[in-house]
C-alpha positions as CSV (number, residue, x, y, z in Angstrom):
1,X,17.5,-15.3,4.3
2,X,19.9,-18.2,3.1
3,X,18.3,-21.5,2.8
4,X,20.1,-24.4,2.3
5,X,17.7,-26.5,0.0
6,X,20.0,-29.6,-0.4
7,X,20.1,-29.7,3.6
8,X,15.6,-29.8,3.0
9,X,16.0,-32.3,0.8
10,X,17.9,-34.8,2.9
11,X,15.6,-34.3,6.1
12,X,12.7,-34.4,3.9
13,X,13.5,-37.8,2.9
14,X,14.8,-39.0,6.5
15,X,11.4,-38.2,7.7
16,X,10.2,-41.6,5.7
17,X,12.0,-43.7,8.6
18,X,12.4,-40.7,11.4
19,X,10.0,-39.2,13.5
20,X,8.4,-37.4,11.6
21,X,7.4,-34.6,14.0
22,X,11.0,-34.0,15.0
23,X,12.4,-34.3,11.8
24,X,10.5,-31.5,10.5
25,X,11.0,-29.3,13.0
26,X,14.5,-29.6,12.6
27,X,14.4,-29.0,8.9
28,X,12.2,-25.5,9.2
29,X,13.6,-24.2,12.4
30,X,14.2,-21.2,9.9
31,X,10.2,-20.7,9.4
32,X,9.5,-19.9,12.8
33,X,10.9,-16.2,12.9
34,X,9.6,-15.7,9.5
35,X,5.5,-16.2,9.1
36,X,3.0,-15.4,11.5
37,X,-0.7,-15.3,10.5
38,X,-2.7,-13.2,12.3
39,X,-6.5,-12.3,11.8
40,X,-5.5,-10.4,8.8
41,X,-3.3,-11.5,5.9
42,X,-1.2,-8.6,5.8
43,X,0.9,-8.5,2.5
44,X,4.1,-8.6,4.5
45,X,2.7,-12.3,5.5
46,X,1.6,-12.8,2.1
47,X,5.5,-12.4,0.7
48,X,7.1,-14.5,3.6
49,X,4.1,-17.0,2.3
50,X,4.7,-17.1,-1.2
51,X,8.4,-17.0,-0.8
52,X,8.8,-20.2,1.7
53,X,6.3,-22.2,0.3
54,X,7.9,-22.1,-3.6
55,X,11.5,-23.0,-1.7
56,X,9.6,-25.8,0.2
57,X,8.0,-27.2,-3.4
58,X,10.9,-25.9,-5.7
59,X,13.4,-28.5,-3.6
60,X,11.0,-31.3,-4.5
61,X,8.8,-31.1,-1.8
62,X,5.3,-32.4,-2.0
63,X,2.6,-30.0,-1.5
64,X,0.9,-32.1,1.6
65,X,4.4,-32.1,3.0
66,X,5.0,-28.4,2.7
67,X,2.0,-27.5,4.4
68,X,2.7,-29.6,7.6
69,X,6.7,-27.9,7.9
70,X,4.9,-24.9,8.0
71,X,1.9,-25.5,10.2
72,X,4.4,-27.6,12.8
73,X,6.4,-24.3,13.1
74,X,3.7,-22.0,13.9
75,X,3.3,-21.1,18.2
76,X,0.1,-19.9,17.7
77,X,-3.0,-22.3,17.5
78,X,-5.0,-19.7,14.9
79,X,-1.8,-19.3,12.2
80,X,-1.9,-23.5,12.7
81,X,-5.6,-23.2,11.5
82,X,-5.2,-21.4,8.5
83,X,-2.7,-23.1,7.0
84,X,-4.4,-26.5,8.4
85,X,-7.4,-26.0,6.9
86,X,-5.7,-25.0,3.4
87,X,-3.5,-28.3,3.7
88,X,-7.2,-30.8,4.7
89,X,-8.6,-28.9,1.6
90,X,-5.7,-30.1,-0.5
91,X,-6.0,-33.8,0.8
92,X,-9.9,-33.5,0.6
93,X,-9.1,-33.5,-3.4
94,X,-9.0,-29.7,-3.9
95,X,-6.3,-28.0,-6.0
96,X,-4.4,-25.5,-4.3
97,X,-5.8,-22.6,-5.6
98,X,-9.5,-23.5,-4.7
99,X,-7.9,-24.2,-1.0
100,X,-6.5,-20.5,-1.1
101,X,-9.6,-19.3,-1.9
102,X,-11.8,-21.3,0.2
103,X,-9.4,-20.0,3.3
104,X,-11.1,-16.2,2.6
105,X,-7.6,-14.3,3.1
106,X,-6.5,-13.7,-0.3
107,X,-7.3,-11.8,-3.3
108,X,-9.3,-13.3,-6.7
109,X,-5.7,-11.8,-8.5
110,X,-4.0,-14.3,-6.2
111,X,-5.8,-17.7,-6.5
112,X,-6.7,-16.9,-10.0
113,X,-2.6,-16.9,-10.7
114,X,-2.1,-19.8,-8.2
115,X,-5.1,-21.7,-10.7
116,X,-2.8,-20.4,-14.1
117,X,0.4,-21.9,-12.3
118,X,-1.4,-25.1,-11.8
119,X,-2.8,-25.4,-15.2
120,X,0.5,-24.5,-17.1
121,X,2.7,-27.2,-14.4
122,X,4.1,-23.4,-13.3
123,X,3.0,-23.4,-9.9
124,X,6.6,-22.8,-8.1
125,X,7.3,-20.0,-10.3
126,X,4.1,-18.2,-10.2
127,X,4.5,-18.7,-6.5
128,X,7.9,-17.3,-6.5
129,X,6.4,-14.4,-8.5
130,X,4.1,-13.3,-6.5
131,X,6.4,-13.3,-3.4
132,X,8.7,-11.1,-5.8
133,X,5.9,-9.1,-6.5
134,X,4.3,-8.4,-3.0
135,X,7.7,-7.8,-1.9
136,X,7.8,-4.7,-4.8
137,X,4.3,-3.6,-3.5
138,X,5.9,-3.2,0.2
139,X,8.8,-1.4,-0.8
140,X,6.8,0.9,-2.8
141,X,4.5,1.5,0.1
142,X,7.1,2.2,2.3
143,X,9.0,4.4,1.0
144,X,5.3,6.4,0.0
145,X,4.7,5.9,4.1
146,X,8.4,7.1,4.7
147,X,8.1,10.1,3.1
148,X,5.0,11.5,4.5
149,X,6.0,10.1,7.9
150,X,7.8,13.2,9.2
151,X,5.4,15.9,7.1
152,X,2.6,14.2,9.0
153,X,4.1,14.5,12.3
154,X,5.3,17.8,12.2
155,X,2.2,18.6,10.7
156,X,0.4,17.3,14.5
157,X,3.2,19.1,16.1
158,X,2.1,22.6,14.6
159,X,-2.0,22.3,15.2
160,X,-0.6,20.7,18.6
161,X,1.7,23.7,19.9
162,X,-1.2,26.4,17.8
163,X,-4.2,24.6,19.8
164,X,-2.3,25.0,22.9
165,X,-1.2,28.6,22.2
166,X,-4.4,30.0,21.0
167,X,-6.6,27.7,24.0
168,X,-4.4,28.3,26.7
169,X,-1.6,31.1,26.0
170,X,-3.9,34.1,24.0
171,X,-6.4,33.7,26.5
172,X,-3.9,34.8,29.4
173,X,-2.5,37.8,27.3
174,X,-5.7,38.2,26.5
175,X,-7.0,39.5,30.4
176,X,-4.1,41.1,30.5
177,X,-4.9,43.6,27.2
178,X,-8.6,43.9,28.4
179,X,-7.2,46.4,31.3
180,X,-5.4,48.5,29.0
181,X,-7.4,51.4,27.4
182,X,-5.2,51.3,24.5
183,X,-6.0,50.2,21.1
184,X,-4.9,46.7,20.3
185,X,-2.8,46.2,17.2
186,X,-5.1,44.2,14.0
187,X,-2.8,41.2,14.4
188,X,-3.5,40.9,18.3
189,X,-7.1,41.6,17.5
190,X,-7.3,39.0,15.1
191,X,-5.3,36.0,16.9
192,X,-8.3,37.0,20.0
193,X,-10.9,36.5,17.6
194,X,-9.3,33.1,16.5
195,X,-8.8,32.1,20.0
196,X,-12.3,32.8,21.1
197,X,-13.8,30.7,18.0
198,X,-11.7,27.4,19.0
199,X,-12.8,27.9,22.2
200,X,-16.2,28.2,21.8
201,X,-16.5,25.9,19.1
202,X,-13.8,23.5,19.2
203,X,-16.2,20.5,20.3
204,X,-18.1,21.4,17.2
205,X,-15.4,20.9,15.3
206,X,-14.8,18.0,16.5
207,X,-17.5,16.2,16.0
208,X,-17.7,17.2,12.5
209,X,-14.8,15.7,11.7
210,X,-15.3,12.8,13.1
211,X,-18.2,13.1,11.3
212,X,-16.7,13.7,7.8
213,X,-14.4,10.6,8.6
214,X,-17.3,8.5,9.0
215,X,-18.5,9.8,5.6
216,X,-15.5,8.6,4.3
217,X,-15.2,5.4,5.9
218,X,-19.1,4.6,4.9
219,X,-19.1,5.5,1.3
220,X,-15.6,4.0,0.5
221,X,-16.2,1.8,-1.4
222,X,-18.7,3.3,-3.9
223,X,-18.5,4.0,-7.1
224,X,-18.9,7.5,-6.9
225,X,-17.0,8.5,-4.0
226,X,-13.8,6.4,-5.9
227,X,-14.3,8.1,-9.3
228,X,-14.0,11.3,-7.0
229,X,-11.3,10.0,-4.9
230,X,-8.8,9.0,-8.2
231,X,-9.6,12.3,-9.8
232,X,-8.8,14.2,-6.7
233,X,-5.7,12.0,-5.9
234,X,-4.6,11.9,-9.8
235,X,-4.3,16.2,-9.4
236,X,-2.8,16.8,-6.4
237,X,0.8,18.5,-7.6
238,X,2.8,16.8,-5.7
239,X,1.5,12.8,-4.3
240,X,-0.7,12.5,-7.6
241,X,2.5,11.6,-10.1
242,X,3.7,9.3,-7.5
243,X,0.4,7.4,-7.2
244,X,0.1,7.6,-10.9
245,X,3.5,6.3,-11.2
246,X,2.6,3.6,-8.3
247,X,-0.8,1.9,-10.1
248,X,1.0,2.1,-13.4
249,X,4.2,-0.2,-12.1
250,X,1.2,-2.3,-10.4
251,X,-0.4,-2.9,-13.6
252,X,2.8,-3.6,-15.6
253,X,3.9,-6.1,-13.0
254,X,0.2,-7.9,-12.7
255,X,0.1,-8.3,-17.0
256,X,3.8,-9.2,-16.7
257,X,2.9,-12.3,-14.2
258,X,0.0,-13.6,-16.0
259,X,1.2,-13.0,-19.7
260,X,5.1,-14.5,-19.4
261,X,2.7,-17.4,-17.4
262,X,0.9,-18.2,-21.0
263,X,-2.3,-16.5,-20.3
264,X,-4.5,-15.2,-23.0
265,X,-4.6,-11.6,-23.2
266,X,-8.2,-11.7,-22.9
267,X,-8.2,-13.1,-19.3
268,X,-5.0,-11.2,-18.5
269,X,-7.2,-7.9,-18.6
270,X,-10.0,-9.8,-16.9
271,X,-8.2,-11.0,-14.3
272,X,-5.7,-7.6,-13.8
273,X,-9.3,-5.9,-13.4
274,X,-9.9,-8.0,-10.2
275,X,-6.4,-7.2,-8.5
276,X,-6.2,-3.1,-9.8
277,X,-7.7,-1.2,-6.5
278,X,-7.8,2.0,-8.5
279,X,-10.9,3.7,-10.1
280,X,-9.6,5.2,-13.2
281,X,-7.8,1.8,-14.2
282,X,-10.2,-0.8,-12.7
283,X,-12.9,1.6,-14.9
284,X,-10.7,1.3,-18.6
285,X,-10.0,-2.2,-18.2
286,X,-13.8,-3.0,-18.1
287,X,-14.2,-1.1,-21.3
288,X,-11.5,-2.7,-22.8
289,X,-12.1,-6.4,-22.2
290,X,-14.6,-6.6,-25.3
291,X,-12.5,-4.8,-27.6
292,X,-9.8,-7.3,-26.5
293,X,-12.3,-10.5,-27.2
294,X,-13.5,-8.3,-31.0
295,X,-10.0,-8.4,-32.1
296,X,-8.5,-5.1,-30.7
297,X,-5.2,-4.6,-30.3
298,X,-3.8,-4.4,-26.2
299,X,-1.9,-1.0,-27.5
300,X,-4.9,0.5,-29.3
301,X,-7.3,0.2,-26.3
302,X,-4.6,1.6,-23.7
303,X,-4.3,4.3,-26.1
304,X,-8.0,5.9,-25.5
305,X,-7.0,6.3,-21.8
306,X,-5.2,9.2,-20.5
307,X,-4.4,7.2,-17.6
308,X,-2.1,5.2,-19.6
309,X,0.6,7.5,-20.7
310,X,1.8,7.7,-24.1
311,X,5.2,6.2,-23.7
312,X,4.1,2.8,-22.0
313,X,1.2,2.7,-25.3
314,X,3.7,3.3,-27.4
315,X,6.2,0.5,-26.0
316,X,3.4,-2.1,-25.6
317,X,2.9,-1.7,-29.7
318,X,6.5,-2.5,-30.1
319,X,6.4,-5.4,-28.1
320,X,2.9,-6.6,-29.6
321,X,4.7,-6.4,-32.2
322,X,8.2,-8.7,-31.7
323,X,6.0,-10.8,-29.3
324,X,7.9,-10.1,-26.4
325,X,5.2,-7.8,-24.8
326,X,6.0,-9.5,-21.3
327,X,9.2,-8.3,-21.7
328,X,8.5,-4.9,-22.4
329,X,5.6,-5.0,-19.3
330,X,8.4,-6.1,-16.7
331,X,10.7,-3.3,-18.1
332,X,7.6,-0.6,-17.7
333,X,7.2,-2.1,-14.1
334,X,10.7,-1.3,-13.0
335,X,11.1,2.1,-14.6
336,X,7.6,3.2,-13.0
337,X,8.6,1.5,-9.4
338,X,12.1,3.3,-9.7
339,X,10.8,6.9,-11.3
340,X,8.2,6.5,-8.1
341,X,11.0,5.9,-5.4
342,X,13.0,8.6,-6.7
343,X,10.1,10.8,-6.4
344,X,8.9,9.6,-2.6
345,X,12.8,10.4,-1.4
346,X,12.7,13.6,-3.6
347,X,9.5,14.8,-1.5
348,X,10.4,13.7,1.6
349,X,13.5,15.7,1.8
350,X,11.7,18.6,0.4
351,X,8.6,18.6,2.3
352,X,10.6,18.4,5.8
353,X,12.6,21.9,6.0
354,X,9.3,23.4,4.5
355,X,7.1,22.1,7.3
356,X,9.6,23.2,10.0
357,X,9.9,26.5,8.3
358,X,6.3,27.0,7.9
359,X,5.5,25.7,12.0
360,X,8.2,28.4,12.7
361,X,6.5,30.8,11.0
362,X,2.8,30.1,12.7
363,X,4.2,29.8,16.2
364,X,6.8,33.1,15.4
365,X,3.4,35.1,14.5
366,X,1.1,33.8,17.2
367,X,4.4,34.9,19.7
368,X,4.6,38.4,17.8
369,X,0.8,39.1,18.3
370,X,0.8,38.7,21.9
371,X,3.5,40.4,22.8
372,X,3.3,43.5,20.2
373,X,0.5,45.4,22.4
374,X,3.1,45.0,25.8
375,X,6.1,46.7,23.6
376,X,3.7,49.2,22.7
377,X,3.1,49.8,26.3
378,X,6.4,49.3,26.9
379,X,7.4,52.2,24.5
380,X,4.8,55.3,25.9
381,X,6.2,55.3,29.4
């Protein structure tokens, strides 16, 4: 999107003598295609947020002012709420950040960098950044989503079309073999067997996993069942680099924020420990924090980890050591974004001609096994 900041300017100043109602319609007109707040603050909204609302202040725009282009645009009475009550909280005499927070739709990582902006007179920029940076976060999800899209859904396809065959199709060959006298070959046998099971105990199946989701859902959120989760995630051959890859570039990019905004290493790590929704990291930055506050250096403590590899330790202690460790964190963040990206594509046109080989394959044997015994028969007259 182009937006033509001189042209905000001007109307924003015409709005002193214009109607003011008007006038700011006219000067957003561009918002109202762009954010919609719904009942969840999805980080898609969260970018077109972040994004718009350091344009609307980086042109000179008061805060108060920002918050009323936006919430005139908005069709919806519930996305004018949200950013209403953010903008009363402002005028009530609270900063920014405390209104973000108040508003319960964003993350501590979030108002704690809006509250850093504020105190260092960066507020624009660390705006700007995180719109940069939840834009990163979606492209990374996406192309993670777009390369398990298609396994997943040929994946449905093949216990779709063997459900079907084996509830429906075996059971019809099946009355047929039962009048022979002949002996069925072990592959027929053995598909009848199969058949019978899901038949019999399909609904059993069922419920269990919808029972074993449940599980899932519940326990979430527990220590335990996360430790697990990482571990098992972290080992699978082929989606645990990538993740790996994934939470690394997010941490590189969340210490690259806060330390190029002047924040302390100390509450860097604190505050990075809020935002990191991974076990494993979340877990090592706890431990770390006090050795961080004793005097520790930030390369010394990564170093005990195995989830931080040895190359990013090793270039954090060279820029420890020039003082340009932002630097060096921004340059880890694209690396581990781009090494990721390369391997979601890599996967995805990989895992694709396997899964259509290997549905083949299952519907090929299923077809083989039904119609061996009538070749058979075919074959003694």
């Amino acid at each position: 999107m182009a937006l033509d900041i001189n042209q905000i300017k001007k109307n924003s100043t015409a709005a002193v003598t214009k109607n003011p109602v008007e006038t700011k319609a006219a000067s957003v007109s561009w918002l109202n295609k762009d954010i919609s707040f719904g009942a969840s603050f999805t980080n898609a909204k969260k970018q077109l947020f972040y994004e718009e609302l350091s344009v609307l202040m980086g042109s000179g725009m008061d805060i108060k002012t920002s918050f009323e282009l936006l919430e005139e645009e908005q069709e919806k009475e519930k996305d004018k709420v949200l950013i209403r009550k953010i903008r009363e909280d402002i005028i009530a005499g609270r900063s920014l950040s405390q209104a973000v927070q108040s508003s319960g739709f964003f993350s501590p990582y979030e108002y704690f960098s809006i509250q850093i902006g504020e105190e260092t007179g960066k507020t624009t920029q660390v705006l700007e950044d995180l719109g940069v940076y939840y834009q990163r976060l979606i492209k990374q999800r996406r192309q993670l989503v777009s390369a398990l899209t298609y396994p997943c859904i040929v994946m449905l396809t093949a216990f779709g079309a063997i459900f079907f065959m084996l509830n429906f199709m075996v059971p019809m060959f099946s009355e047929i073999f039962k009048r022979f006298k002949g002996e069925l070959p072990a592959i027929t046998k053995a598909i009848i067997v199969m058949s019978d099971f899901l038949r019999t105990y399909w609904l059993v199946g069922f419920v269990a996993t919808i029972g074993i989701i449940t599980f899932f859902v519940v326990n979430r959120k527990k220590e335990w069942y996360r430790k697990y989760y990482s571990t098992f995630i972290l080992k699978m051959p082929i989606v645990g680099p990538i993740f790996h890859k994934l939470y690394l570039a997010r941490f590189c990019n969340s210490m690259h924020l806060l330390l190029s905004s002047r924040v302390d290493m100390v509450r860097a790590i604190s505050m990075v420990k809020l935002m990191i929704d991974f076990y494993p990291i979340e877990k090592a930055l706890e431990e770390i924090e006090p050795k961080i506050i004793n005097g520790a250096s930030l390369f010394a403590c990564l170093s005990e980890y195995e989830i931080f590899d040895r190359r990013m330790v090793y270039l954090i202690k060279v820029g420890e050591e020039v003082n340009k460790i932002d630097r060096f964190l921004d340059q880890l963040h694209k690396q581990y974004a781009e090494d990721a990206e390369h391997k979601s594509a890599l996967i995805g046109s990989l895992i694709e001609p396997v899964m259509i080989v290997l549905l083949g394959a299952i519907v090929g044997v299923i077809l083989i096994a039904m119609y061996l015994p009538l070749f058979q028969l075919g074959n003694s007259f």
